[in-house]
N, C-alpha and C positions, 0 to 999 in steps of 0.2 A: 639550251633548253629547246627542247621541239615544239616544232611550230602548231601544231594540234593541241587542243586541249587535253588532257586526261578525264576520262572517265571519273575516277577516283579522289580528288588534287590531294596533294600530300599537304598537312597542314604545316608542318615545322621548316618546308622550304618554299612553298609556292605563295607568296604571301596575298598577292592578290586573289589566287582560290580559297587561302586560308579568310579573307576578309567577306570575299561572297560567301561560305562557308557558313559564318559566324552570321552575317546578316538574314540569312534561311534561315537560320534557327531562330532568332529573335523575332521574327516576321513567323514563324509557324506558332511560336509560341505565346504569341500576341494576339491569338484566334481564341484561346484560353479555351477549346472544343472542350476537352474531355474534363474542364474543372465542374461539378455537379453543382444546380443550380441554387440550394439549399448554400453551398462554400461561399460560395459569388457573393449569397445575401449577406452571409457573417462576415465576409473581406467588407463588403459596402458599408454595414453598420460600424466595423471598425472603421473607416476611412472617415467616414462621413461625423463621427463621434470627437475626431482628432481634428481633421479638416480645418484648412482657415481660408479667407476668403478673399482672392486678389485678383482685381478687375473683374468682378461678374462671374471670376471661377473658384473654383476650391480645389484646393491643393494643398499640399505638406509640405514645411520647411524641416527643416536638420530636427528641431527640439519635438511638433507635434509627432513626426515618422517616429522615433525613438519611443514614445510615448504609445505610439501605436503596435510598436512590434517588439518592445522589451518585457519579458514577464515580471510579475509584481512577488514578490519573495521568494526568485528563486534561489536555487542553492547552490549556487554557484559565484566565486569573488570578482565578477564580470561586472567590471564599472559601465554606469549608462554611457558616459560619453565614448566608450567601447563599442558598443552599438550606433554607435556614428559612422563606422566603420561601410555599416553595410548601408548606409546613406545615400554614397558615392557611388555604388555599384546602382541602387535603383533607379539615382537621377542621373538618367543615360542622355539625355542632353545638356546635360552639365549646367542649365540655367540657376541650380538651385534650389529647385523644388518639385515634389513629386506628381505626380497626375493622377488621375483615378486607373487610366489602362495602364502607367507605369508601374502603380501599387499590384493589380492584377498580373503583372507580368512577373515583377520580383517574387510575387505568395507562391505561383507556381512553378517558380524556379527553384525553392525553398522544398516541393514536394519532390526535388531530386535525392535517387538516395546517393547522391554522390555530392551535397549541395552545399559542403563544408570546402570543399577539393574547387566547386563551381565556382565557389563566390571567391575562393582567394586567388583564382586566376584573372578573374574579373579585375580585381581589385590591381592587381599588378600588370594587368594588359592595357597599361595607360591610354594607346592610342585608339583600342579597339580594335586591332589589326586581326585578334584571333592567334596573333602568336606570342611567344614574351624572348627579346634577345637578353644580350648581357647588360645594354645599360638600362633598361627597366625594371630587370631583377635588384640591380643595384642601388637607383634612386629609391626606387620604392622602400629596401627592406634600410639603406641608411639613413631614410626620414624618418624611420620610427624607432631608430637607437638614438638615446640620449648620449650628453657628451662625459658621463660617466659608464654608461656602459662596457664591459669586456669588447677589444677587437673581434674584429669580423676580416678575415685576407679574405678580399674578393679575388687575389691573383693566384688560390689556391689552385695543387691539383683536383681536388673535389670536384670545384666548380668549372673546371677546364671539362673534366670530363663529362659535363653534363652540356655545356655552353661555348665549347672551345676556347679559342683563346679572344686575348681581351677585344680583340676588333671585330668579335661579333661575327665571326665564320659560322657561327652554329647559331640557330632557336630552337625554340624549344614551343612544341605544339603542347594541348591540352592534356594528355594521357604520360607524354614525356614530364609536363611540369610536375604530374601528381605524384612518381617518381624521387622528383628531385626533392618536393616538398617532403616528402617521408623521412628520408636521409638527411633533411635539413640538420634537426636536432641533436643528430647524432654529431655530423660535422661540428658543429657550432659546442658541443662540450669538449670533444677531443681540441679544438681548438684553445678554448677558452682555459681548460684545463693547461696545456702545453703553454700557455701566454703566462699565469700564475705559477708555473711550476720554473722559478727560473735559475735555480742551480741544476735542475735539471735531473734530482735525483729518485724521480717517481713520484714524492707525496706531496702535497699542498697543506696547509694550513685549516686547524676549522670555517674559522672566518670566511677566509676563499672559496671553500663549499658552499657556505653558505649563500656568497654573493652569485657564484655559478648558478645555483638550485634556485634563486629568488627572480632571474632576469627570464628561464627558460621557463619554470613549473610554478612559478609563487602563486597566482592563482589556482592552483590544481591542490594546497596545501592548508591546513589549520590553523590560525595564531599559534596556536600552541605547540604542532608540529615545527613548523619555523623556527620558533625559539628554540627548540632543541636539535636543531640541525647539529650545529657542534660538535653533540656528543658522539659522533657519527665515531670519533675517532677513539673511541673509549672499547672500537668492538677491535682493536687489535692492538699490539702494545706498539708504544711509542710518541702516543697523544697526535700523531698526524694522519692523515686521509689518502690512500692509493685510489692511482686511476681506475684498479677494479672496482671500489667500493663506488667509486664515484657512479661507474659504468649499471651498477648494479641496483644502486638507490633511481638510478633514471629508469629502469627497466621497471623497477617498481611502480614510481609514478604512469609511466606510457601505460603500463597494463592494469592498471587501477580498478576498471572495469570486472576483470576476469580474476583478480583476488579480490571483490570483493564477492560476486559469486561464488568462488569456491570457498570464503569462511560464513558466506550465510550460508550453500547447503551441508559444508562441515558440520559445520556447530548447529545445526537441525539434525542431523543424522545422530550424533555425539552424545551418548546417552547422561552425560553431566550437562550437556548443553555448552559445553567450552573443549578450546583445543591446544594442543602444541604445535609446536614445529615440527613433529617430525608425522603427525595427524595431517598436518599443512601438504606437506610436499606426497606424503599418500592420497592424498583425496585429490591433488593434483595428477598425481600420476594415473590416477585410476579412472581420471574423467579428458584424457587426453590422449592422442597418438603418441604424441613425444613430451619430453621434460619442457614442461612451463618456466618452472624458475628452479634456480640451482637453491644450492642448501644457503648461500652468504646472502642471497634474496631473502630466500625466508628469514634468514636473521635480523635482515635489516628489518623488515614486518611488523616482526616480533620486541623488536629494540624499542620504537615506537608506541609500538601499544601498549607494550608493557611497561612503558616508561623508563626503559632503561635494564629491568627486566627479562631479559630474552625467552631463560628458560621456563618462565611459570606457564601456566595453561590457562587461557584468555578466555572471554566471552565476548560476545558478538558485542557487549557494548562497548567491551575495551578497545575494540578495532575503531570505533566511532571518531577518533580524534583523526584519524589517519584518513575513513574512508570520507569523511565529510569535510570538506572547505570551509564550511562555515560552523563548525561545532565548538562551541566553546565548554569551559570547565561546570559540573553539575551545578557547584557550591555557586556560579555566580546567577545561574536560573533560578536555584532555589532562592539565592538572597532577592530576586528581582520580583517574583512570585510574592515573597514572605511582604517583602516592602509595598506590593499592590493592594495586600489583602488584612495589613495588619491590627487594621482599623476596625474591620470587619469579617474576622476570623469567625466567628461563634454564630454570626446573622449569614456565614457562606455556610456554613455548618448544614446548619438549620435547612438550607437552600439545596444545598446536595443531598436531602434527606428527602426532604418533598417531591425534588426531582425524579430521583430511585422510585419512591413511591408511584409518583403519576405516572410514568414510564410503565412500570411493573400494570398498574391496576389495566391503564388505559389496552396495553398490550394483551390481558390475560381476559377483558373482557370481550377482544376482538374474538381470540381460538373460541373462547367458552361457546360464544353467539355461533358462530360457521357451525362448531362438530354437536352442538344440544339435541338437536333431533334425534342422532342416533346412541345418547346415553340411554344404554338398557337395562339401567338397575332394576326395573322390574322382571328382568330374566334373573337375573341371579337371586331374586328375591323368592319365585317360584315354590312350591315344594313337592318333591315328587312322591310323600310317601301321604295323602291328604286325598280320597278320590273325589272327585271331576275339579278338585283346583288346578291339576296344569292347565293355564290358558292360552298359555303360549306353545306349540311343538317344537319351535327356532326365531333366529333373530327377523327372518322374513315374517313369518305367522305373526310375529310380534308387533313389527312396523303397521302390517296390512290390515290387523285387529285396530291398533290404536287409532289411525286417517280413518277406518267405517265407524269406527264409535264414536269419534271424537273429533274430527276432521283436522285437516292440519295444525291449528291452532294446540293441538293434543302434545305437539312434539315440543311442543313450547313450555309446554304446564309446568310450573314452579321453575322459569327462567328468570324469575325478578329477582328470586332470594340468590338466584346463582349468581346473579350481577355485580349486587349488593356487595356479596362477601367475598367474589372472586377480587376487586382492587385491592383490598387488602390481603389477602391470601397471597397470590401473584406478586404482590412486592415486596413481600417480606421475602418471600422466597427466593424470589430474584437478590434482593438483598445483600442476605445472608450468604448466600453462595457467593457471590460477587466479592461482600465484606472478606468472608475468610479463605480463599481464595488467592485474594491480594495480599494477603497479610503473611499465607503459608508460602507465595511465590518465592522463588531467588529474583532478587531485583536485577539483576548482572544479567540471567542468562533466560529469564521468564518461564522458567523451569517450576513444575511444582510433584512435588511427589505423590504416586498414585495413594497412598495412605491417606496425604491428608485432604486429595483430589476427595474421596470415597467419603472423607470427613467432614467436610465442606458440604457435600449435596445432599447426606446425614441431618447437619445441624439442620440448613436448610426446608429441608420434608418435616422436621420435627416442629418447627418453629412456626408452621404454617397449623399448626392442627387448632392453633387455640382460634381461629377465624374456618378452617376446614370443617371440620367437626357438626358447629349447629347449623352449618349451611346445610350439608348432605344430609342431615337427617329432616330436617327440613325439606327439602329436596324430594328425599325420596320417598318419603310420605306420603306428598303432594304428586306424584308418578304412580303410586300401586292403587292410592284410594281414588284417583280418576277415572281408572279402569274398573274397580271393584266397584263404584259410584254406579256406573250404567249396566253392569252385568246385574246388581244388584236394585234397581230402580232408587239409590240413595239420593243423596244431595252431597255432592263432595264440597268439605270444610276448605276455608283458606289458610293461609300461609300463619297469617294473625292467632288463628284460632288451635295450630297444632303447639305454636309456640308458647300460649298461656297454657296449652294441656301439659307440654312435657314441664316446662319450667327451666330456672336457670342450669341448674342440675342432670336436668331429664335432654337438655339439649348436647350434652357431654356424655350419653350413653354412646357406649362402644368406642370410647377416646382410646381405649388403649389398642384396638385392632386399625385403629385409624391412624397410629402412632405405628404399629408393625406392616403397617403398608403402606405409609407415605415417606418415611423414613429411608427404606431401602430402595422403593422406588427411585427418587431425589439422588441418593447414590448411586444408582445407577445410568439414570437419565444423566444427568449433568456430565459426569463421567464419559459416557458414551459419546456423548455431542461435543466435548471440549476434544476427542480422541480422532472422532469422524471430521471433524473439522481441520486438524491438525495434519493426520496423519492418509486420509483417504482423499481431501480435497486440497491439500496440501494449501492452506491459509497460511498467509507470510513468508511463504516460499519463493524468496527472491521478491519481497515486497510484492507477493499476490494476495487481492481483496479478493472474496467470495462474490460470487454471483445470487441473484435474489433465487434461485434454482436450488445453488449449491445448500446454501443458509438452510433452504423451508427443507432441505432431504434430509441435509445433518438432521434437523429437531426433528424432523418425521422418524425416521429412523431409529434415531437413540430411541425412541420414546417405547417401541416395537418390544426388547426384551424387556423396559423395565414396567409396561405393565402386565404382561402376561405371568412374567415371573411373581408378581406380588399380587395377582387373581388372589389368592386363597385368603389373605388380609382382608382382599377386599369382597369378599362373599361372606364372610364369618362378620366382617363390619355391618355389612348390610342388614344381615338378618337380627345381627343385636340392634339395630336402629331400627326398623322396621314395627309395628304392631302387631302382634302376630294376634290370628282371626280365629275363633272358637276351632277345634280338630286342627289345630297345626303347632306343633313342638314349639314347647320355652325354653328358652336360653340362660341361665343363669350367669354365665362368664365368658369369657374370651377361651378358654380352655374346656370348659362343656360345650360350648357350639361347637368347637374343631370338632372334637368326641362327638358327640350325636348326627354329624353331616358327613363323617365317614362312616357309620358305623351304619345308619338308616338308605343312605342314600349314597354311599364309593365313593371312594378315589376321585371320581369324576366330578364328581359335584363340587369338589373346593374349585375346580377349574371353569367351573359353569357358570358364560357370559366371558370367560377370558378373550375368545375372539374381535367379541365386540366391543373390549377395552381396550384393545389392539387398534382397534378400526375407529375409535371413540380416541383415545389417548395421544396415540401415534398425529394425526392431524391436528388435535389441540394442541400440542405442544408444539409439532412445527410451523403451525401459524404464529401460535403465543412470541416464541423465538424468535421467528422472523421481523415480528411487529417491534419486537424490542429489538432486535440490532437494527433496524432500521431507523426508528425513534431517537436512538442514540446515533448515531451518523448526522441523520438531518437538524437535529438538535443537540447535540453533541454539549457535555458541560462545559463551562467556561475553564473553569482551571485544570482540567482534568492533564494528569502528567504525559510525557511521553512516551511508553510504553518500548517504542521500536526504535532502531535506528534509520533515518529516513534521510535516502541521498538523492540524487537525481538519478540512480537508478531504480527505485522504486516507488518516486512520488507520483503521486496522478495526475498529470498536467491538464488545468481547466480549460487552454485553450492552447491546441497543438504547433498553430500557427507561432505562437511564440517560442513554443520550446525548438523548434525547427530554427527560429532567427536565433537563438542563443547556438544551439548545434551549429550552426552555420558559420559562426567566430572560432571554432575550435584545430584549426587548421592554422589561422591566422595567428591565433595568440601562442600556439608552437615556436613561433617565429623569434615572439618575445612578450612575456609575460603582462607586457605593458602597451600593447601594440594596440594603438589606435590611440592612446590617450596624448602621445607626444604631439599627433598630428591631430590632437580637436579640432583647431584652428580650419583645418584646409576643409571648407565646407563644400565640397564636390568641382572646387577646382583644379584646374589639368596642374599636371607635374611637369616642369621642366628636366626634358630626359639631360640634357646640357649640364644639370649641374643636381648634385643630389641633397640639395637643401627643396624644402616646400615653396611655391612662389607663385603668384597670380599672375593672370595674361596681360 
């Protein structure tokens, strides 16, 4: 070696640069500069929450650290004492226990994106030299196979080429280990395979797969997958398992990730909402440079989720067993659900009915309140064949008339009855939409047909008129005689006073125009917003939530064609509700007003005020919306079913820092499905490189 330093030092040969090396890093990153000061608080409050208290200091032992940095229902079959694992990496002085700057040092080691690759070199770099030879690869990974585990030849050529030979001529710095760790698993089945295969003539036995597939992947898998590992052999004749197949089911697991991507945007694209195999390997090919998985992949896929199955056409929930670790069978949710509530079936009932409602009301009186100012039923009320009644020219003239006559408080007038009758109104709505909706869906594929989409937001509008009806007329009563009140030096009548005049009867004038415009509106709207949602801000696409953005534009939006379209409903509605004032046309029906308002006054006039139902409508309903998926998120029902299939790649992790120390095992438990849990025990004591059992100093 030359007598000068290196600029550079090589980590896999110079071990004492490799060692300065490693202690720069842990010393630069012990300054925790660039962790933002808000993270610091949240690591502290975690620290400080777990903490326990020894000699005048606080610090983490094995149990409260686990407790600090393990996530609470996650979805993954990652036993706690697993997470013991990264124990031993944080307690870098090996006493035990961890420190408050130790814990800051580990979070930010955790914010590497290579922190899974990080923590398992750690873990195997027993002495902290910064390098790993052969007998540290070796202690390490035989202390964490049991004495029934498949062999492992450390005197393989594999491992020669990685490590040289067994005296340790070769290390292996950090970018080289991450390398080796990749191929690990691949080694470790051709091995394992070759050890169970021992006449030698290519297949293995179910059983043998089985035990192969439970030491490398068992955590990566479903009870229920597991149990049918077996049948693995039923996808070729002869009831036994080839090295392909074998080769083939691990490619599946490894890339778990990227099929489940490609059947969630499959089966979104898929106009049944389900796919097959050979949908499978085209969506693969068409969202990739090169082939993902061969056709015997997809079959395996398909074997699983289909239950044996191959050829049927799947829905995203059928995949559910496969893409989820922890998914169990529906029938025993439901018997779990049926047995919590059976007592009080009829009293949940009742509970989810209230709930709907107060949701609905509380939500629909938020829109109503923001957009009431610029309801201009009095423009559409107008008439233009009556001389000097237009008092309005436009929806401005209208605004700027009503605040000088009336001052603000004008734009409020008859807001009480709107109040009153919109909680009801609103939730039945909501409802009813909701109700038959669920009912019209495909349970499998959350598909619903645009028919009965249309029919649903139908009932919906229809179902609202018997609360709609003597609101609006009420309403707008209360909005033309306020104005007519001061042009006219009257005394405008309250709310009390128009409803003893009309009566119960006289409250349901114009129910049937009110029925032909809420109706198809409802259809429309809902429709639009379940579509905008779907298909423009793409909701549940690869497990994506909406943004409070997204949500208020979907309802904004939809709301846009379905009131303008249904103007003429709602001008023919009005003027049958309305009192008409000595010189201005009577209405005898829902079909004489059309007649008479085109014939007197055009075309135009069924449209007259559409803008402003636009601009009135459009904002009511996207707050309305808003307020209700909102309400339902933060208060979400208790029993409410599962709708989606929810993995760890699309659930929303409450606190990142944990899901980062779960990620951070996934390199590790490559090794072996069970790793970390043989060596509970070694609570961040050193490893005797000497001998590849666990042993204290």
């Amino acid at each position: 070696m030359a007598s000068s330093s290196p600029i550079l030092p090589t980590v896999h040969c110079d071990a004492n640069g490799s060692s300065s090396l490693t202690k720069t890093a842990l010393q630069t990153v012990r300054t925790a500069v660039s962790v933002p000061e808000s993270e610091l608080k949240r690591w502290r409050r975690t620290f400080e929450a777990n903490a326990k208290e020894f000699n005048g200091e606080k610090f983490l032992d094995k149990d409260s650290f686990v407790n600090a940095i393990a996530p609470k229902g996650d979805l993954t079959k990652i036993g706690r004492e697993q997470f013991g694992i990264l124990f031993r990496i944080a307690d870098t002085s090996r006493r035990g226990l961890v420190s408050w700057d130790d814990f800051t040092v580990f979070e930010t080691l955790l914010k590497r994106p290579d922190a899974d690759y990080w923590m398992a070199f750690q873990y195997f770099d027993v002495d902290n030299s910064g390098y790993i030879d052969y007998n540290e690869f070796k202690t390490v990974f035989s202390a964490n196979l049991g004495p029934d585990t498949i062999p492992f030849d450390f005197d393989c050529d594999w491992i020669k080429l990685y490590l040289g030979k067994k005296n340790g001529t070769h290390v292996l710095g950090y970018n080289e280990f991450t390398q080796l760790m990749k191929g690990l698993q691949g080694e470790r089945l051709r091995q394992a395979f070759k050890h169970l295969d021992s006449d030698q003539d290519g297949f293995i036995r179910p059983e043998e797969f089985k035990k192969i597939i439970l030491e490398i992947a068992g955590h990566k898998l479903s009870d229920s997958v597991i149990d049918r590992l077996p049948t693995l052999c039923t996808l070729s004749p002869g009831q036994r398992i080839s090295y392909s197949e074998v080769i083939a089911f691990h490619n599946v697991i490894r890339e778990m990730d990227m099929v489940e991507r490609i059947i969630r945007e499959a089966t979104a694209k898929s106009k049944d909402g389900r796919i097959d195999q050979s949908d499978f390997l085209n969506y693969a090919a068409s969202t990739s440079r090169y082939s993902l998985f061969t056709p015997m992949e997809a079959a395996i896929i398909f074997h699983f989720a289909g239950r044996g199955v191959s050829t049927q056409r799947l829905a995203l929930l059928d995949f559910a067993q496969l893409l989820d670790p922890r998914w169990r069978p529906p029938y025993q949710e439901f018997e779990e659900r049926q047995a919590a509530k059976a007592s009080t079936s009829i009293f949940n009932s009742v509970l989810h009915s209230a709930y709907n409602f107060g949701l609905g009301g509380i939500a629909g009186a938020f829109g109503a309140t923001i957009v009431y100012p610029i309801d201009m039923g009095t423009m559409q009320n107008q008439r233009s064949t009556v001389v000097g009644q237009l008092l309005y020219k436009n929806s401005i003239d209208c605004a700027q008339k009503i605040l000088r006559n009336e001052g603000f408080l004008g734009f409020y007038r008859g807001l009480g009855p709107q109040l009153i009758g919109v909680a009801p109104e609103k939730a039945i709505k909501l409802t009813v939409n909701d109700l038959v909706r669920g009912r019209a869906t495909d349970p499998e594929t959350g598909r619903i047909k645009l028919g009965w989409e249309l029919a649903a937001g139908g009932m919906a509008g229809g179902s609202q008129v018997i609360f709609t009806n003597p609101l609006e007329i009420v309403k707008i009563r209360l909005q033309v005689q306020g104005e007519a009140a001061k042009a006219e030096g009257a005394i405008a009548k309250g709310a009390v006073h128009i409803v003893r005049q009309l009566g119960l009867l006289g409250l349901y004038k114009g129910a049937t125009a009110c029925l032909l415009r809420d109706i198809p509106f409802s259809a429309i709207y809902f429709t639009a917003y379940s579509h905008l949602k779907k298909d423009v801000f793409q909701e549940g696409y690869n497990g994506k939530h909406l943004s409070f953005l997204e949500t208020l534009s979907a309802a904004a939006i939809a709301g846009m064609p379905a009131a303008y379209l249904t103007t003429p409903a709602d001008v023919v509605k009005t003027r049958l509700q309305v009192e008409a004032r000595k010189g201005q046309t009577h209405y005898s029906g829902l079909r004489d007003a059309f007649v008479k308002i085109y014939r007197e006054e055009g075309f135009r006039a069924l449209f007259k005020g559409g803008p402003a139902r636009v601009i009135r409508s459009s904002p009511q309903f996207g707050f309305t919306l808003l307020a209700y998926e909102t309400l339902k998120d933060v208060y979400p029902w208790q029993d409410q079913p599962i709708k989606t299939v929810e993995t760890a790649l699309t659930s929303r992790p409450d606190d990142m820092a944990k899901i980062r120390a779960r990620n951070a095992l996934k390199i590790l438990l490559d090794v072996h499905g069970d790793f970390g849990s043989r060596a509970a025990a070694f609570s961040g004591k050193p490893l005797s490189l000497s001998n590849p059992k666990l042993t204290s100093p």
